[in-house]
KOLPA-978813 format. One record per residue: residue number from 1; x, y, z of N, C-alpha, C in turn. Coordinates in pm, whole numbers. Example, Ala and Ser with C-alpha at 12.3 -4.5 7.8 and 13.67 -1.06 7.14 Angstrom:
<rs>
resi = 1 n.u = 1319 n.v = -569 n.w = 780 ca.u = 1230 ca.v = -450 ca.w = 780 c.u = 1320 c.v = -330 c.w = 780 .
resi = 2 n.u = 1285 n.v = -225 n.w = 708 ca.u = 1367 ca.v = -106 ca.w = 714 c.u = 1290 c.v = 3 c.w = 787 .
</rs>
This chain:
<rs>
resi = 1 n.u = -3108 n.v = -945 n.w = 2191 ca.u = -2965 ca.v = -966 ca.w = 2184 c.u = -2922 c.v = -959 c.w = 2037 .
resi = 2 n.u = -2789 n.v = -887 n.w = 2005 ca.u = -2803 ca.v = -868 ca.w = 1926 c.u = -2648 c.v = -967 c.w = 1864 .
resi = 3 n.u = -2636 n.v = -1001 n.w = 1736 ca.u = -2550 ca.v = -1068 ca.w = 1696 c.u = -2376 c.v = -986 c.w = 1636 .
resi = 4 n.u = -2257 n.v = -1057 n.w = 1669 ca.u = -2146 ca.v = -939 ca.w = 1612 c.u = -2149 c.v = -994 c.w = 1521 .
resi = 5 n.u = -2148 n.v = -958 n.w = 1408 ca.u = -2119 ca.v = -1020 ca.w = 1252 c.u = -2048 c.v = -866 c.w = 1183 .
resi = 6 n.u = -1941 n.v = -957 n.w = 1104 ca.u = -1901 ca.v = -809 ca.w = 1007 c.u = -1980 c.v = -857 c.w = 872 .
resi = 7 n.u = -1980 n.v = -689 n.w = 891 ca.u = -2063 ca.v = -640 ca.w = 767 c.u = -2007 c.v = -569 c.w = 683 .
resi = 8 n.u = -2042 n.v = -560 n.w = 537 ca.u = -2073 ca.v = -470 ca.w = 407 c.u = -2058 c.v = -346 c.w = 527 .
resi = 9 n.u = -2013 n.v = -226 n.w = 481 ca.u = -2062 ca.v = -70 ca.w = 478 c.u = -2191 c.v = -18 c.w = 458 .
resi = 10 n.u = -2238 n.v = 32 n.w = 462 ca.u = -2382 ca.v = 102 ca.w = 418 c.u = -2345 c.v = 270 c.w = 410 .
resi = 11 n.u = -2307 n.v = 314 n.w = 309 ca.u = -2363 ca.v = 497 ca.w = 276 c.u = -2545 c.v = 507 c.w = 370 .
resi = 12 n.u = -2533 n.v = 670 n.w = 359 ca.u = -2655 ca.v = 681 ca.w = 405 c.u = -2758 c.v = 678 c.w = 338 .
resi = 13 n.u = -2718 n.v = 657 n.w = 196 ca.u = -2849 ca.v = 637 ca.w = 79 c.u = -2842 c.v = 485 c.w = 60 .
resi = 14 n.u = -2769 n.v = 358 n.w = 189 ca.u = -2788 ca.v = 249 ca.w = 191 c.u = -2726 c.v = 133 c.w = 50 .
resi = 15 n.u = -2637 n.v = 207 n.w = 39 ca.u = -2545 ca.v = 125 ca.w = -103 c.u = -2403 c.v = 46 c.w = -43 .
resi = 16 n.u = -2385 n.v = -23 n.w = -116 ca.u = -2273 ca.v = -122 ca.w = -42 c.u = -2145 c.v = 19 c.w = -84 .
resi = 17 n.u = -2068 n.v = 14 n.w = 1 ca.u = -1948 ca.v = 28 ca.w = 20 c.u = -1818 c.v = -53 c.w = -7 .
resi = 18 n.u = -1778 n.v = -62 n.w = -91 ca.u = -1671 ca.v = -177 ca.w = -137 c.u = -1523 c.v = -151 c.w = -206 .
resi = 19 n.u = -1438 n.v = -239 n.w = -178 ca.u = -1283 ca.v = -203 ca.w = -198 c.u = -1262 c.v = -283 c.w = -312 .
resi = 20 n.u = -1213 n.v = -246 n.w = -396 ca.u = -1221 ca.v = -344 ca.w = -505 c.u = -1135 c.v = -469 c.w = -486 .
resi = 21 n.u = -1144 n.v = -579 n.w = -485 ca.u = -1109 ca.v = -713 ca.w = -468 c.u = -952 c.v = -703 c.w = -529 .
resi = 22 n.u = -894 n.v = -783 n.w = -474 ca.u = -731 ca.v = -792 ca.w = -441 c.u = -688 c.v = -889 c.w = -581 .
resi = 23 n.u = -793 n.v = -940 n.w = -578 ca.u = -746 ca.v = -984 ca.w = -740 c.u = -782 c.v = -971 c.w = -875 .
resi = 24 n.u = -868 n.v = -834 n.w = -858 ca.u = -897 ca.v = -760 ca.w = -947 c.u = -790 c.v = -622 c.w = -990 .
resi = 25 n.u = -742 n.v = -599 n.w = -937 ca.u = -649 ca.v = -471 ca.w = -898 c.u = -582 c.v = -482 c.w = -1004 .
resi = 26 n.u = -515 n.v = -570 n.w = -1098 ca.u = -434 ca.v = -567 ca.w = -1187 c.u = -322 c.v = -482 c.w = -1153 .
resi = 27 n.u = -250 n.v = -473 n.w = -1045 ca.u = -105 ca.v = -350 ca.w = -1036 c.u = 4 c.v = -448 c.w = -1108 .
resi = 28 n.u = 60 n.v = -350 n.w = -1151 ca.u = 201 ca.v = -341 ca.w = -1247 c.u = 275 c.v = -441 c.w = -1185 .
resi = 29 n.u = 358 n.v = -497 n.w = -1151 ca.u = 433 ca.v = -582 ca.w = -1122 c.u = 560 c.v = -512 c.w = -1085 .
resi = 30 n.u = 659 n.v = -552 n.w = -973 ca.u = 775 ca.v = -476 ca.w = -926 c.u = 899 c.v = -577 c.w = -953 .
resi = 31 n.u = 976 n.v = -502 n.w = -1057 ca.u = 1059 ca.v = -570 ca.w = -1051 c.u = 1207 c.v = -555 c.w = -942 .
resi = 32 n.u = 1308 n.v = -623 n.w = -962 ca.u = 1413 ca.v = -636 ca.w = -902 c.u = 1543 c.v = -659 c.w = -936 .
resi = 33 n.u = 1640 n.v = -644 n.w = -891 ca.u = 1762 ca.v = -647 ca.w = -917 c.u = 1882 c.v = -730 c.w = -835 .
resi = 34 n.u = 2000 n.v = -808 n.w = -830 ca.u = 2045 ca.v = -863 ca.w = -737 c.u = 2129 c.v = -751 c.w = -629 .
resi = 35 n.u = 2095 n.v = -765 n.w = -524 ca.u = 2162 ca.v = -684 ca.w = -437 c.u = 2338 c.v = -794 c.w = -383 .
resi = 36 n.u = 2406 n.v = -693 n.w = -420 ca.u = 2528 ca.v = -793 ca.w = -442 c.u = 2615 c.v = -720 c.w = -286 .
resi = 37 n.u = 2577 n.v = -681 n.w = -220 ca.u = 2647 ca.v = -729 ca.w = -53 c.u = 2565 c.v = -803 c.w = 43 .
resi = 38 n.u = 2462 n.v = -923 n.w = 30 ca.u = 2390 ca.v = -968 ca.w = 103 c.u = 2475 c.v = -999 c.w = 275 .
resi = 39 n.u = 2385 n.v = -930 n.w = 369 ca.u = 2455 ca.v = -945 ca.w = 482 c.u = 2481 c.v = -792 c.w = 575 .
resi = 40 n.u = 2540 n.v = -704 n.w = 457 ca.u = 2575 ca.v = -611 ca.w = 457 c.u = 2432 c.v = -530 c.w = 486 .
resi = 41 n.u = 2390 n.v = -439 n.w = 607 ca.u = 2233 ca.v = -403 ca.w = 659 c.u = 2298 c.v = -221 c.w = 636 .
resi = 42 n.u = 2162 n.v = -230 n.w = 482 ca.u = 2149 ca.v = -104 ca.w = 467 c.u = 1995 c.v = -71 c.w = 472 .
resi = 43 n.u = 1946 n.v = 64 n.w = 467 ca.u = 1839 ca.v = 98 ca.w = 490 c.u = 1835 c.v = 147 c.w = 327 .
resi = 44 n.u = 1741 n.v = 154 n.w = 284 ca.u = 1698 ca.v = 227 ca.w = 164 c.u = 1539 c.v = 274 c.w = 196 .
resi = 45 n.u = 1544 n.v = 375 n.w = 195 ca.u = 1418 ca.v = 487 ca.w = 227 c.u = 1364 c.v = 517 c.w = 51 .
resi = 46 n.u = 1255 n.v = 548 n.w = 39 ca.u = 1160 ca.v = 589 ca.w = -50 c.u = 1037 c.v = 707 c.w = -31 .
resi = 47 n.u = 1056 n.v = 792 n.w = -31 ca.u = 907 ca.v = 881 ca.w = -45 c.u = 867 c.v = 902 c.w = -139 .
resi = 48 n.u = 709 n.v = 893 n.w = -137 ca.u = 646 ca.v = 914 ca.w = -279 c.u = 516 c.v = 997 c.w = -235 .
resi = 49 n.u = 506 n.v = 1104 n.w = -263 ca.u = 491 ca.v = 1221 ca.w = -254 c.u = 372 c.v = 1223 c.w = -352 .
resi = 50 n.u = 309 n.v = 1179 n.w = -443 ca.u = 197 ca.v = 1216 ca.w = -502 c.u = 82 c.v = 1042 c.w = -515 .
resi = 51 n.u = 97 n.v = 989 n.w = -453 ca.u = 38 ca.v = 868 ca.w = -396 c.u = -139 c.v = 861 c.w = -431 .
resi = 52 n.u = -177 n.v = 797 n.w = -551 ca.u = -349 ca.v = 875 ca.w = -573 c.u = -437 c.v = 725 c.w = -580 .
resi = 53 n.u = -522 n.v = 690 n.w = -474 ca.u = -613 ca.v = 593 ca.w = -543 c.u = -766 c.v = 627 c.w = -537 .
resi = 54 n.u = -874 n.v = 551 n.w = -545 ca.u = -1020 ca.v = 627 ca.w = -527 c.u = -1070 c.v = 613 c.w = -378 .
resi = 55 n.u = -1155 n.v = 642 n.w = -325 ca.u = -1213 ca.v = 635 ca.w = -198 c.u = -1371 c.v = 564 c.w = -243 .
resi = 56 n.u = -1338 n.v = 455 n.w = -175 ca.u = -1462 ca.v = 356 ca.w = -231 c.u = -1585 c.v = 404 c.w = -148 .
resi = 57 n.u = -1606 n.v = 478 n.w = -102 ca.u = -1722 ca.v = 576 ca.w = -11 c.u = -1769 c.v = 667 c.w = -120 .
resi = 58 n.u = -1684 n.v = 777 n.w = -151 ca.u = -1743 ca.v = 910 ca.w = -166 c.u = -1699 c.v = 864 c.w = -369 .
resi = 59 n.u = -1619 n.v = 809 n.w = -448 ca.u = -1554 ca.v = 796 ca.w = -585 c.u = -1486 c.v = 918 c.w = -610 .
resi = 60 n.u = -1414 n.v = 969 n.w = -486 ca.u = -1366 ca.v = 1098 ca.w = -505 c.u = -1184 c.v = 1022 c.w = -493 .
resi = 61 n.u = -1096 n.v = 1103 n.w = -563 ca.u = -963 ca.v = 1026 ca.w = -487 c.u = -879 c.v = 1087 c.w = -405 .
resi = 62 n.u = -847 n.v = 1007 n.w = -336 ca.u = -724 ca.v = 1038 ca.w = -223 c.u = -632 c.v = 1057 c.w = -255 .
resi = 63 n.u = -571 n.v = 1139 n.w = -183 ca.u = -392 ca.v = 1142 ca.w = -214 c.u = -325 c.v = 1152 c.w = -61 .
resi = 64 n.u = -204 n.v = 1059 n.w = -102 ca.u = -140 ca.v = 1022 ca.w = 21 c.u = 24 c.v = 1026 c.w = -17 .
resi = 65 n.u = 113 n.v = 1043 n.w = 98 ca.u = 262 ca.v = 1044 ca.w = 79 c.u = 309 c.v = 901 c.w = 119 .
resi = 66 n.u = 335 n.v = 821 n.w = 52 ca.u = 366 ca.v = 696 ca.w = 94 c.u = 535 c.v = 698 c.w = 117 .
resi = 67 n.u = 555 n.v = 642 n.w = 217 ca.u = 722 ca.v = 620 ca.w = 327 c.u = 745 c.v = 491 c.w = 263 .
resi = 68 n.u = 850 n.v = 424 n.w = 215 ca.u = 846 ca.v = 308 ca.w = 224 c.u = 1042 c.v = 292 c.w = 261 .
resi = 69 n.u = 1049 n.v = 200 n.w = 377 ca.u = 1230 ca.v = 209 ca.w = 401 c.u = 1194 c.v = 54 c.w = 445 .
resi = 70 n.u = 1329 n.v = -7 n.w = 361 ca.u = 1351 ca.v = -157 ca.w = 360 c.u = 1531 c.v = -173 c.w = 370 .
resi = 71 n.u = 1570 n.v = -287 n.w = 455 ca.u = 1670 ca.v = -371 ca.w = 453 c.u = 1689 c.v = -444 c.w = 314 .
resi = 72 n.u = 1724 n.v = -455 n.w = 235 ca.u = 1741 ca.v = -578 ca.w = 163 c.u = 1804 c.v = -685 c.w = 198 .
resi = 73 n.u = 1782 n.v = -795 n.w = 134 ca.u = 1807 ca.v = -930 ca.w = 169 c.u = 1882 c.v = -977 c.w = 42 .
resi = 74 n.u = 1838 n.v = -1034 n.w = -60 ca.u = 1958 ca.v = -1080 ca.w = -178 c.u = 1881 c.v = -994 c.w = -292 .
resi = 75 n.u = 1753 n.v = -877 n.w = -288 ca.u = 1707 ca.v = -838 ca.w = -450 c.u = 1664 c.v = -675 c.w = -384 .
resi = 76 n.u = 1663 n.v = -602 n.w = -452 ca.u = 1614 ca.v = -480 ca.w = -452 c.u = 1519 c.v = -433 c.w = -504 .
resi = 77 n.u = 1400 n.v = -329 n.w = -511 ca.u = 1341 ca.v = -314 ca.w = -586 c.u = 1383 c.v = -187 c.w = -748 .
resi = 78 n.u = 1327 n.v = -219 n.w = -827 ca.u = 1409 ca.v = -98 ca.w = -954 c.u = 1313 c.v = -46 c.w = -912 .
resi = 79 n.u = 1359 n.v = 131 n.w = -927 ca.u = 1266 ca.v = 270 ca.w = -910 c.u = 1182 c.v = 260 c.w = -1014 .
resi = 80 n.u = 1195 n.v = 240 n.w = -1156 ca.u = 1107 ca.v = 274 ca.w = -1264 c.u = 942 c.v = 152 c.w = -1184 .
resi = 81 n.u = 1004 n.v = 65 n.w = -1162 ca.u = 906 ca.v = -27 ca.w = -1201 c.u = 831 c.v = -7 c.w = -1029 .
resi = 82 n.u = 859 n.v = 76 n.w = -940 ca.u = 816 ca.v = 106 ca.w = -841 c.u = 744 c.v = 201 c.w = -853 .
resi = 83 n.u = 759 n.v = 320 n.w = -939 ca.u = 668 ca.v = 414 ca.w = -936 c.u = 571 c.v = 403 c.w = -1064 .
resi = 84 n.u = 604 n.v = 284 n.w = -1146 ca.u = 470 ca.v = 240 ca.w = -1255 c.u = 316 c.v = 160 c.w = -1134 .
resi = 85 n.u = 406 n.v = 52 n.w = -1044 ca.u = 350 ca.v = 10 ca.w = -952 c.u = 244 c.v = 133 c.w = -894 .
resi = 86 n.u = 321 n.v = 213 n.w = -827 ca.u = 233 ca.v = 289 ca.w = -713 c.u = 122 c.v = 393 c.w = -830 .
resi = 87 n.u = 171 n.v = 445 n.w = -937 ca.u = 91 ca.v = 472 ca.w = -1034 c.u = -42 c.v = 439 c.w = -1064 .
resi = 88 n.u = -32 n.v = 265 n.w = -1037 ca.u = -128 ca.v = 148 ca.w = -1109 c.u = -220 c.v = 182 c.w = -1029 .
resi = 89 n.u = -208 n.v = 274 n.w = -865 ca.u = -333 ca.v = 237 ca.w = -821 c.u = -438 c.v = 347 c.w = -812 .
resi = 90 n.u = -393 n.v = 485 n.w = -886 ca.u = -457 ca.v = 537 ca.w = -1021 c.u = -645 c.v = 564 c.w = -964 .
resi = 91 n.u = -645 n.v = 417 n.w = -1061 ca.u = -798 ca.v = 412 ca.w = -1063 c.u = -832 c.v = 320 c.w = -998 .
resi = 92 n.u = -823 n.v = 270 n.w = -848 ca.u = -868 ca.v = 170 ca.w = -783 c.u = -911 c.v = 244 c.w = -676 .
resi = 93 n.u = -1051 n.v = 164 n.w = -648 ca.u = -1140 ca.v = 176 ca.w = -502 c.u = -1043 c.v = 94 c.w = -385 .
resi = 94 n.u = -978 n.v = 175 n.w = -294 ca.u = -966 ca.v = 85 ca.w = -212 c.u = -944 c.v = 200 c.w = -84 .
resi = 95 n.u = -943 n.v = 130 n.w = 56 ca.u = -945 ca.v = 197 ca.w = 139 c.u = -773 c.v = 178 c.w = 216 .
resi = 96 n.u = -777 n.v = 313 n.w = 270 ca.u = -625 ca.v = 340 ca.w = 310 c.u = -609 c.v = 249 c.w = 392 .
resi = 97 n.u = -643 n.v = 157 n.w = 457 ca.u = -561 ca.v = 53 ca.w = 547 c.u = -535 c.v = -85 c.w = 468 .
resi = 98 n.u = -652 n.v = -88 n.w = 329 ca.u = -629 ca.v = -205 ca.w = 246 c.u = -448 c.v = -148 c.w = 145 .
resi = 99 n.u = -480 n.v = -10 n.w = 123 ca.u = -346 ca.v = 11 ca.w = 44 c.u = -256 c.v = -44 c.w = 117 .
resi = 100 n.u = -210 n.v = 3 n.w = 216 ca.u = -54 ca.v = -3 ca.w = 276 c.u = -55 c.v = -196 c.w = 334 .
resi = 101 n.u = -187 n.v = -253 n.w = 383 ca.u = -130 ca.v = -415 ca.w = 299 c.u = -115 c.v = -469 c.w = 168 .
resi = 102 n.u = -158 n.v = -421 n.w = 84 ca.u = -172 ca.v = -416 ca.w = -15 c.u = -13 c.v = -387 c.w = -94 .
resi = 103 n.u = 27 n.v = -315 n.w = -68 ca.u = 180 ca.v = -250 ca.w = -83 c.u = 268 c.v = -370 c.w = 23 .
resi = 104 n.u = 286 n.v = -385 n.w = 113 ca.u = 355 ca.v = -472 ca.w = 196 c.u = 351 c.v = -593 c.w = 137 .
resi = 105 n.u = 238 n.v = -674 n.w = 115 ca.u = 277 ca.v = -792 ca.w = 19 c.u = 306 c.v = -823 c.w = -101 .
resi = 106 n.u = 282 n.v = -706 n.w = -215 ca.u = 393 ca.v = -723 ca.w = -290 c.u = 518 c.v = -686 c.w = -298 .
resi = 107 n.u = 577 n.v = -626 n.w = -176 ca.u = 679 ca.v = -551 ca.w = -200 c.u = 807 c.v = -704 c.w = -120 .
resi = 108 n.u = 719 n.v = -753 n.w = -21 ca.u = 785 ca.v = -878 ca.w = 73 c.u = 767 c.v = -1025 c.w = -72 .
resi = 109 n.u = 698 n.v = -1012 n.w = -162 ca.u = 683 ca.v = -1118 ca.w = -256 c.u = 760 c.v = -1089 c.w = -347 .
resi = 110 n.u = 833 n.v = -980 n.w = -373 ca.u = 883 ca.v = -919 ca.w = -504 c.u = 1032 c.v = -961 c.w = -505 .
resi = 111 n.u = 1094 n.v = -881 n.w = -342 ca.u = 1226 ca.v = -885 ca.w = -331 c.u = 1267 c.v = -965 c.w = -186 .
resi = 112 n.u = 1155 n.v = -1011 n.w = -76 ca.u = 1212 ca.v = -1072 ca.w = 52 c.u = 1282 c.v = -993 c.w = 105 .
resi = 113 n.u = 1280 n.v = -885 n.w = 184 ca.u = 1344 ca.v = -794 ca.w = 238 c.u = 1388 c.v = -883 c.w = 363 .
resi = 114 n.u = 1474 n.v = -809 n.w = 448 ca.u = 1520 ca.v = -862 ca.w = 561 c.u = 1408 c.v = -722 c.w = 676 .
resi = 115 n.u = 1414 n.v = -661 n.w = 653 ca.u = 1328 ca.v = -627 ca.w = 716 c.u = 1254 c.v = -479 c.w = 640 .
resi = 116 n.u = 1095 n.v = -445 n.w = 667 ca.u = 1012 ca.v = -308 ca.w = 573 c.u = 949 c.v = -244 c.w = 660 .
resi = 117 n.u = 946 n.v = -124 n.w = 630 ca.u = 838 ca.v = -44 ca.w = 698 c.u = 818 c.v = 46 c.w = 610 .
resi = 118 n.u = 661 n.v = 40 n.w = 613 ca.u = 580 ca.v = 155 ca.w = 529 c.u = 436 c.v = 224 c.w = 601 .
resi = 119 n.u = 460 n.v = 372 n.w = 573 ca.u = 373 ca.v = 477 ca.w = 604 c.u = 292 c.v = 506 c.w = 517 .
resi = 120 n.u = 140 n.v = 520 n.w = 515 ca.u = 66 ca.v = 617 ca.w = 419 c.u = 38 c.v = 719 c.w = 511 .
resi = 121 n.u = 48 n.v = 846 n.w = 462 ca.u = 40 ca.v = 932 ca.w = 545 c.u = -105 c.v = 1006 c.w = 432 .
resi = 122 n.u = -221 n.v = 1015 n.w = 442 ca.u = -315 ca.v = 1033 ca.w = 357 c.u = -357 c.v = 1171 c.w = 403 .
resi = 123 n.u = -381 n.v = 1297 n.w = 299 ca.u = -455 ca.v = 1403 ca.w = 304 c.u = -498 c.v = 1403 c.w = 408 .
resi = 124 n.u = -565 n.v = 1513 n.w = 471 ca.u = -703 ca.v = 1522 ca.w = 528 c.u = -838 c.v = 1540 c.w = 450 .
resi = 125 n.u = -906 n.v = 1440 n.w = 477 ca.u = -1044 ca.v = 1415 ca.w = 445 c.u = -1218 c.v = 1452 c.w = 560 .
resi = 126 n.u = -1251 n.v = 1515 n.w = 496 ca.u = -1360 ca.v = 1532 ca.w = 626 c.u = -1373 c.v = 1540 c.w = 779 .
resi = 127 n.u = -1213 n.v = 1668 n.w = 784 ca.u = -1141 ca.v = 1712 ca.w = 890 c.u = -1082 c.v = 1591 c.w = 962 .
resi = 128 n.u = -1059 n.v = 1478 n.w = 895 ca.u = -995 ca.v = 1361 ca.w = 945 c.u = -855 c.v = 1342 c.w = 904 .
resi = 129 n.u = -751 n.v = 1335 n.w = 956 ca.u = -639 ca.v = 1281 ca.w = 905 c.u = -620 c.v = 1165 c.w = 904 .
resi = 130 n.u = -562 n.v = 1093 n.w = 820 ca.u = -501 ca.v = 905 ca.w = 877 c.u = -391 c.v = 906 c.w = 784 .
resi = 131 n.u = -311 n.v = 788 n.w = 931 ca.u = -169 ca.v = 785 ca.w = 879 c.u = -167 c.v = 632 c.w = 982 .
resi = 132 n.u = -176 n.v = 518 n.w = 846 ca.u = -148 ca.v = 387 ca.w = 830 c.u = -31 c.v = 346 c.w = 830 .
resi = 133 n.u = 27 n.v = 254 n.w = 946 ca.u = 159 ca.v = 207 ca.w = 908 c.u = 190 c.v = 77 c.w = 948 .
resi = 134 n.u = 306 n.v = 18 n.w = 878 ca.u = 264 ca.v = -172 ca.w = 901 c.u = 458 c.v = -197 c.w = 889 .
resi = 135 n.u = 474 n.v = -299 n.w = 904 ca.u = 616 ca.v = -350 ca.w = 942 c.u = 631 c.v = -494 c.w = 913 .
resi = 136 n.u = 734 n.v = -498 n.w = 866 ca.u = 769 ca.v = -667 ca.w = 864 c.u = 949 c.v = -689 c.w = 885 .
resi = 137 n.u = 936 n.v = -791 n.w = 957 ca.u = 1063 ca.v = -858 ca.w = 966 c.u = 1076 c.v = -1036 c.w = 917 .
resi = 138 n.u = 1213 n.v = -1058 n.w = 891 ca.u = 1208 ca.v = -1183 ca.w = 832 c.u = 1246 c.v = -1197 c.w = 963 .
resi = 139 n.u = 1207 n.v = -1332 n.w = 954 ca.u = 1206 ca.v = -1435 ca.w = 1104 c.u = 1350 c.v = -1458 c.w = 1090 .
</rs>
């Protein structure tokens, strides 16, 4: 009988597989602005179209089109300091389902949206496509 335990990754030359730790990441910080019709439900959409971090498998990097469309609530995010953000993750090991949480909680810590949704829509890799997507609403 055998036991379920999660595990480490293993490559086939038996090496750990690893995402680099969430508080190692050092990303840029997002700033904000006051959104001055609170109440008032607009959508603000974002595509970002050249989206690059590493693939903690192969140290090769990915590229992905990241969607991001939010409600605001009382702050917005500034563009400059959004695309220094998505920039930051550059040179980081992480895997496409850690990005797009990864992106969702600072983006819900930054400005409190009223409600987000974000897409990574990632290359194809080793005739694989993936396209990650996550949602939040304020209660």
């Amino acid at each position: 009988m055998s036991e379920n335990k999660a595990t480490t990754p293993v490559n086939q030359q038996g090496l750990d597989i690893q995402s680099t730790p969430r508080e190692k990441m050092n990303l840029v910080s997002l700033d904000t602005f006051d959104y001055e019709f609170p109440g008032n439900e607009i959508w603000i959409d974002f595509e970002i179209p050249e989206f690059t971090a590493i693939c903690p498998f192969s140290d090769f990097p990915d590229f992905a089109t990241i969607r991001l469309k939010y409600v605001p609530n009382q702050r917005c995010i500034e563009l400059k300091s959004l695309k220094l953000y998505i920039n930051s993750f550059r040179d980081i090991k992480v895997f496409h389902e850690h990005v797009i949480n990864v992106i969702k909680e600072d983006f819900v810590k930054a400005c409190d949206p009223m409600k987000l949704e974000i897409e990574g829509d990632f290359n194809v890799r080793g005739n694989i496509k993936t396209i990650v997507r996550t949602s939040y609403s304020k209660s």
